[in-house]
N, C-alpha and C positions, 0 to 999 in steps of 0.2 A: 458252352464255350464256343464260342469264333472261330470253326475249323480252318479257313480261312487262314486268319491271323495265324496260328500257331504252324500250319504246314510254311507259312515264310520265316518262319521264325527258326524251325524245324532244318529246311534248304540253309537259311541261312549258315547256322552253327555247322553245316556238315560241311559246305562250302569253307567257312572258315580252317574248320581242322585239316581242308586239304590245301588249303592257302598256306598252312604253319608248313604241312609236311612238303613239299614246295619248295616252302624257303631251307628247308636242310634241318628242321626241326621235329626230333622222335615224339611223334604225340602215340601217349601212352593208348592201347585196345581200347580198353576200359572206356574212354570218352564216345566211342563210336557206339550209340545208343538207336535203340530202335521208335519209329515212330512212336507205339503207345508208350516206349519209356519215356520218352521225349515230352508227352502230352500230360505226363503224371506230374514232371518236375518242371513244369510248365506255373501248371495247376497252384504247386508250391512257392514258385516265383523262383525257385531254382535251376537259372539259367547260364549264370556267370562259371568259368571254369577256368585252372588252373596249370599249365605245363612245367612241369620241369627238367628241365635238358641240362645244357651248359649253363644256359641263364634260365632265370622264372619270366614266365608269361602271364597275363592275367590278362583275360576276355571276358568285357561287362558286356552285357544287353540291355539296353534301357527299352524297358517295357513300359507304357502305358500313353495316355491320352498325350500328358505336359511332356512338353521340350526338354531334352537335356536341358538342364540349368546351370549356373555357377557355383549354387550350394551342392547339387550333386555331383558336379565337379570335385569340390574342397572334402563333401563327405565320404567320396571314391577314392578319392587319394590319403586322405587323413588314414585310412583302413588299410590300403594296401601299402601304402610303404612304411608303417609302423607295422604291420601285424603279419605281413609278407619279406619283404626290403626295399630299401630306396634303389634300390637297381633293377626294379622290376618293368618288366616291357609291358606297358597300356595298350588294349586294342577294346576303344570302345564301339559298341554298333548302335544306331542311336534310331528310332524308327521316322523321326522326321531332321531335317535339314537341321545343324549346328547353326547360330548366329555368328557371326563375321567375329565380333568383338571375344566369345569365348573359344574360337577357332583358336584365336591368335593366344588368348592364354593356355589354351591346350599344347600350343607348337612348340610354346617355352618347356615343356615338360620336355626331358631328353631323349628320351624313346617312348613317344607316344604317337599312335594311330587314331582317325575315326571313319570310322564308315556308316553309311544311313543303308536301312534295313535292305532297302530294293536294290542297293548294288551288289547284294551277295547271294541273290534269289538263285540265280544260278552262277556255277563255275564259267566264268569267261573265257576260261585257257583252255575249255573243253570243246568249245565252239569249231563246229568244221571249217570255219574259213582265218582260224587262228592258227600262225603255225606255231611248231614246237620254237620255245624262246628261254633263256636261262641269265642269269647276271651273270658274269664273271668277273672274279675275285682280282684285287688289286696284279697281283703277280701272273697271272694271265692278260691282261692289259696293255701291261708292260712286254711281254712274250710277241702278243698280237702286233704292239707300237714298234717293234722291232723287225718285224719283216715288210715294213713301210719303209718307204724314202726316207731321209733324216730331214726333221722339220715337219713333219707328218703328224698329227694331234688330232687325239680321241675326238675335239672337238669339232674335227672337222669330218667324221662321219653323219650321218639323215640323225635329227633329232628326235626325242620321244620327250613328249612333256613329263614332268614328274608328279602332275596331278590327273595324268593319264589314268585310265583305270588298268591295265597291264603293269605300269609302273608301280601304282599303290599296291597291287595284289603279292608282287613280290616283291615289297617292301623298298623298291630301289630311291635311293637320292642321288640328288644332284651328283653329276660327272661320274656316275656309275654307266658303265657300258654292256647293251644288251647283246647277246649274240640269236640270232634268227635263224632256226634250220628250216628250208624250204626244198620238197622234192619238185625239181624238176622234170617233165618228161623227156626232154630232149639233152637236158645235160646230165639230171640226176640230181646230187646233193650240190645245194647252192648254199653259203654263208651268207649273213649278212650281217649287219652292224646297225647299232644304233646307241647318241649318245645322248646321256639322260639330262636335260635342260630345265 
């Protein structure tokens, strides 16, 4: 086996479960597996896994040479939202680049993510020159738009794209607002803002 291959395979999925837990989602011990478990259900093709919280999650790996395709599109979805539910949050990781045209019928699904394998080699958020950042929830937005001038809009905070990779990792869409903690030396804690474009 491609030690190689499976140690990003490996980062990947651990990257992942800390991506879910992140976003404010209980990912169950049990998922947090050790290298050689990792290498066994590898072996097996047993990579894809399961959350359940408030909502279900389902995280495919597409393992092998061929491209995500359209039929494993149709046959990913025929499986989990009859044999799971049709309310189940998609996060697939694909090892090479999605084609434009199945991007866009991925997008139509309603909570569905994609990621290619090397943006999740490592945790982004970990990074030293990344500071700590969080979404905040509608009614904190509204808190924040309130100690602004009247006429003052989300929009008019520093942009972050929504195909940002920060943006994608913690799931944010359009017109969701970042908040950025930044220690200063001289002043200390600095807020900042950012709106999601």
């Amino acid at each position: 086996m491609d030690q190689t291959l499976i140690k990003k395979y490996f980062n990947a999925r651990t990257t992942i479960l800390e991506m879910f837990s992140d976003r404010g989602v209980t990912v169950p011990p049990n998922l947090n597996v050790s290298y050689e478990e990792f290498t066994i259900m590898f072996s097996k093709n047993e990579l894809s896994m399961v959350i359940q919280d408030t909502e279900t999650y389902y995280i495919y790996f597409h393992k092998g040479v061929k491209n995500f395709s359209k039929k494993d599109l149709t046959t990913l979805t025929a499986k989990i939202f009859t044999d799971i539910s049709p309310d189940t949050h998609l996060t697939i990781v694909s090892t090479n680049k999605v084609n434009k045209t199945l991007m866009r019928e991925i997008k139509t699904l309603p909570t569905s993510e994609v990621f290619i394998l090397n943006e999740l080699y490592f945790n982004i958020t970990k990074h030293e020159l990344i500071p700590e950042m969080r979404l905040l929830k509608k009614e904190e937005i509204n808190t924040l738009m309130d100690k602004f001038e009247k006429g003052f809009s989300a929009k008019q905070f520093k942009k972050i794209l929504v195909l940002d990779p920060i943006s994608k990792y913690y799931g944010a869409k359009r017109e969701d607002v970042f908040e950025i903690k930044r220690i200063n030396t001289s002043v200390g804690l600095q807020l900042d803002y950012r709106y999601v474009k």
